[in-house]
C-alpha positions, -999 to 999 in steps of 0.1 A, spaced: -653 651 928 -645 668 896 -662 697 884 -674 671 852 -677 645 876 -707 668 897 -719 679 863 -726 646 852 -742 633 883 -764 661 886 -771 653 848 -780 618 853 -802 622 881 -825 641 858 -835 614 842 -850 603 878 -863 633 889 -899 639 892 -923 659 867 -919 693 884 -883 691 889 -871 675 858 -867 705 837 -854 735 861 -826 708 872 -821 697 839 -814 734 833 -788 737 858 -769 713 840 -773 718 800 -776 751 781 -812 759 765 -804 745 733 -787 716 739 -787 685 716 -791 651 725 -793 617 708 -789 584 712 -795 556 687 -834 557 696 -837 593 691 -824 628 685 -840 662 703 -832 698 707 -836 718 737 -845 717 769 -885 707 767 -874 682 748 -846 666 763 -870 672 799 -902 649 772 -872 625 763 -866 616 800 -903 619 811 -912 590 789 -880 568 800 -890 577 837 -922 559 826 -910 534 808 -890 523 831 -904 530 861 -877 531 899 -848 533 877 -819 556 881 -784 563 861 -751 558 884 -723 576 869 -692 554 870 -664 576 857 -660 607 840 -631 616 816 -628 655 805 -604 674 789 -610 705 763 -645 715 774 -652 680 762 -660 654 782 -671 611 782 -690 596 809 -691 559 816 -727 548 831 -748 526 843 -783 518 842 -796 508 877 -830 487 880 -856 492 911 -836 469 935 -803 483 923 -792 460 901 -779 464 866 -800 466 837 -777 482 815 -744 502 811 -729 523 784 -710 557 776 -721 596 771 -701 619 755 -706 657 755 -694 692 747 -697 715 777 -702 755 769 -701 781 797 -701 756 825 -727 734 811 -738 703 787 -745 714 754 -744 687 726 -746 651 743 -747 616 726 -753 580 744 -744 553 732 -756 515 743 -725 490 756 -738 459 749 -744 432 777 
């Protein structure tokens, strides 16, 4: 696995992670001031981003992200994902994109595919 590939994994499985976890893993993976957005919102930094995902996690409650490919090149990268429901199945897919600085996420946007 790629050293994008790991990132992005690690990345996704923040989204799951539990309350107490969320943000120190979250801050292996993304710098402190990272930027995200996606077309329902936009935040900055990490308690933000760590907020963003706590209410997802609760909104949607068992699911997890599966990282289906990763393409990188020029501390740049775009991961293709999808959105697994409680029994595994599908609920959703679509593509991140992100700069990486010093071995990290640091400006990521989402976008939707749609079904």
């Amino acid at each position: 696995m790629s050293d994008s590939q790991q990132l992005w994994t690690d990345y996704a499985a923040c989204w799951s992670a539990g309350t107490d976890e969320r943000l120190t893993a979250l801050g292996a993976v993304a710098v402190d001031e990272v930027a995200y957005r996606d077309p329902g919102t936009e935040v900055s930094g990490l308690d933000e981003l760590a907020a963003y995902m706590a209410g997802f996690a609760g909104a949607f409650p068992g699911h997890r992200f599966r990282i289906d490919e990763v393409l990188e090149h020029h501390d740049r990268s775009l991961a293709r994902w999808t959105q697994l429901g409680e029994q595994g199945e599908a609920a959703m897919t679509g593509v991140s994109t992100a700069l990486h600085r010093d071995g990290r996420l640091a400006d990521i946007t989402g976008f939707f595919l749609p079904a």
